[in-house]
N, C-alpha and C positions, 0 to 999 in steps of 0.2 A: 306496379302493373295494375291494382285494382283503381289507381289513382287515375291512368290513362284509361282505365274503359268507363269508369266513370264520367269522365272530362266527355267524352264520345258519346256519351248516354246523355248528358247535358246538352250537346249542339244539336243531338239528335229531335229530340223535343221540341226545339225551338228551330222553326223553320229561317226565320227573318236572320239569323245567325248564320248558316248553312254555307252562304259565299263565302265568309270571312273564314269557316271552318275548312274548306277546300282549299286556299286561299293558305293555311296555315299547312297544312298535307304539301301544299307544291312546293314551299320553300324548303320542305326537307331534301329538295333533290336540286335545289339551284346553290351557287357559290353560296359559300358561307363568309360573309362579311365581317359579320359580330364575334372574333377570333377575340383573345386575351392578347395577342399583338397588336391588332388593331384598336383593340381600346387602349391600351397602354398609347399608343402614338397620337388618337384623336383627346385625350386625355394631358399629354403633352402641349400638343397644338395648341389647344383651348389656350391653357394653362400660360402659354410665352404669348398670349393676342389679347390678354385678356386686360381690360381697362375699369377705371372705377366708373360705377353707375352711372356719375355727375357725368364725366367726362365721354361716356357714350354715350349719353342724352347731346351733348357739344355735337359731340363728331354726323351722328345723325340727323344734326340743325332740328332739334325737337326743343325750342324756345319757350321760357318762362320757370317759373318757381316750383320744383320738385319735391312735395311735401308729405305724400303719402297717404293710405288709409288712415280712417281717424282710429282712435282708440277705441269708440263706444260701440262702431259699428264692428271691428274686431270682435271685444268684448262680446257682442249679443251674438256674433257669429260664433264662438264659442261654446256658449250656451248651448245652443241648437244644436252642435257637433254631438255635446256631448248624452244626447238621446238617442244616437245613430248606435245601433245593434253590432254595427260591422265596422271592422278595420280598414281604411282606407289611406290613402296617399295625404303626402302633407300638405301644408298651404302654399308651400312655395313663393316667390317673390311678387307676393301680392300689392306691393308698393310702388311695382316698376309698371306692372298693368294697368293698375291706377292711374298713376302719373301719365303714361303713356297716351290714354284715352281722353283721359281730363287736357293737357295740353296742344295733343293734336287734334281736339274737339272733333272724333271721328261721329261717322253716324252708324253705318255697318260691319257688325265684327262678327266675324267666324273663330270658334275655337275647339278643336277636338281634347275627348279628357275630362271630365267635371271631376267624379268622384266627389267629394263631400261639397264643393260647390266653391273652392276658395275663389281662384281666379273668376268665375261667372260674380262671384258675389261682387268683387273688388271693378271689374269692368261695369256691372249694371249701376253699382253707384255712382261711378263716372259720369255712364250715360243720363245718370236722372241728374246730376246736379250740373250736369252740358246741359238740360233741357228736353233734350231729343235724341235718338238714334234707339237700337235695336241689336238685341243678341241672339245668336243663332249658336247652339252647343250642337255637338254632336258627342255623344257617351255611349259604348259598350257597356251592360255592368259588367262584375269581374265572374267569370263562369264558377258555379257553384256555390257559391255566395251568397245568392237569393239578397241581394244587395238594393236592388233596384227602389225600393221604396226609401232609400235613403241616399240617392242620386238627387245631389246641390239641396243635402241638409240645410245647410248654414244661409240660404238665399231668403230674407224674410217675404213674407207674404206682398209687403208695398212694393217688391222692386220686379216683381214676376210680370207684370201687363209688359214687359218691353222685352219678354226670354221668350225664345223661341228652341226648346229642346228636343230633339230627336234622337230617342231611343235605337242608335244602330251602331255597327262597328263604321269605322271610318268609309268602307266601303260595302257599301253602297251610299252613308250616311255626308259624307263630305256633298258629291251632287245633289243628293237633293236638298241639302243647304243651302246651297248654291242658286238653287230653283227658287226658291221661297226670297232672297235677298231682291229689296224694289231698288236698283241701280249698283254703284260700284263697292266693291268692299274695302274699306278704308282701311284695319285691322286685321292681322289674323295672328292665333295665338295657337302653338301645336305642343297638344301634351298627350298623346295619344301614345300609339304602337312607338317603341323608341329602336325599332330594328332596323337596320340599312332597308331590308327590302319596304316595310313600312313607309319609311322616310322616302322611299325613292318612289313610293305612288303617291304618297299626298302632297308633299313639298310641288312638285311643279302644277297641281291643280291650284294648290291654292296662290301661288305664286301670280301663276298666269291670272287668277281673280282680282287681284290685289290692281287699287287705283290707282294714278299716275301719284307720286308721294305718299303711297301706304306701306304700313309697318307691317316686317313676319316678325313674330317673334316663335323660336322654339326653344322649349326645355331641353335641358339632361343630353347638350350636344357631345360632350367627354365622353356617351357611349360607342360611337363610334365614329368613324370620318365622315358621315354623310353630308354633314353640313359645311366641312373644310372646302369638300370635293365640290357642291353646291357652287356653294361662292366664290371660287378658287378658276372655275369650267366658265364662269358666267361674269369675270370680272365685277363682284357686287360691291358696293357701299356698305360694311358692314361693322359691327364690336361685341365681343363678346365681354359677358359679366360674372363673376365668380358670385356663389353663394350658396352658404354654409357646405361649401365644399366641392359644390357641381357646377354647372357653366350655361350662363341662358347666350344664345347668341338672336342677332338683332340685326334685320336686312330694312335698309330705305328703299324705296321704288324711285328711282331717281333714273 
């Protein structure tokens, strides 16, 4: 109980939070999605569609040599991590975002989710050694936390002139990413709210953004069906990827 008035006392303070906190109040009275049935089965799903890296790199015609983050930029990303005061999420398959941006020599990516900054790290390197393009985060910190000053640690100081981060929960913070972006969104990468209802406000904004041949990618699809139902409703081009145990899956705009 003093956990919840606390939590309450935290959005209270913070006005720019306030939607997102209302937002989390309504869904106590709308269907419940995110059942232990329901993960159990989108957990399944995943689990019999799921293809190796290489071979859904193939299927999504995302052409050339798949090689990964290097090691030194790991390495120093590490480093940095480990000055961060606060526990945060992991790196997640930072080789597949890599590859992803490096091959499809995108110019604009959206991504909700930093936390310690893996993905932003491993996309802005992309982008700089493409040449050109631009990253637009959008990050909550984690309430109570007091996290915020160590929101994309691991991002060294050279690769920031091309990051565009915005302190907000997905909502209101996906539009006005959106606002800021000069032409189509080539990318987008979702690691944010992993809640059916979550998924089912951001998924078609950013869908609908995405260029004619751009990539969604989302994390941690095994938590529930939303993304079966996605792709499944919409006829999409799509693979999913196991790793270290969870499931990223991967829409073409085709």
């Amino acid at each position: 109980m003093l956990n919840k008035i606390l939590l309450i006392i935290w959005f209270i303070f913070r006005p720019k939070y306030h939607l997102h906190f209302f937002s989390l109040i309504k869904r106590k009275f709308l269907f419940n999605h995110d059942t232990p049935s329901n993960t159990k089965k989108a957990y399944e799903w995943a689990n019999a569609n799921a293809i190796s890296y290489y071979d859904a790199l193939k299927k999504l015609d995302i052409k050339g040599e798949a090689v990964g983050l290097d090691n030194n930029t790991i390495e120093e990303g590490q480093k940095l991590e480990a000055k961060s005061s606060t526990k945060m999420g992991g790196s997640g398959h930072i080789h597949l975002l890599y590859d992803c941006v490096k091959l499809l020599k995108v110019e604009n990516v959206i991504e909700t989710g930093v936390a310690y900054g893996w993905s932003s790290l491993a996309i802005l390197k992309a982008l700089s050694e493409n040449g050109s393009g631009k990253l637009y985060s959008v990050d909550m910190p984690y309430p109570r936390k007091n996290n915020e000053i160590d929101v994309g640690i691991v991002v060294p100081q050279n690769l920031k002139k091309n990051w565009i981060l915005i302190r907000k929960p997905d909502n209101p913070g996906i539009i006005n990413a959106l606002s800021k972006v000069d032409g189509g969104v080539d990318l987008c990468h979702y690691d944010s709210d992993k809640s059916w209802w979550g998924r089912d406000y951001a998924y078609p904004i950013l869908w609908k953004s995405l260029s004619s041949k751009g990539l969604f990618i989302s994390d941690d699809i095994q938590d529930n069906l939303y993304f079966s139902e996605f792709v499944n409703k919409r006829s999409l081009k799509f693979a999913v990827v196991e790793f270290e145990g969870k499931y990223i899956g991967l829409i073409r705009k085709i």
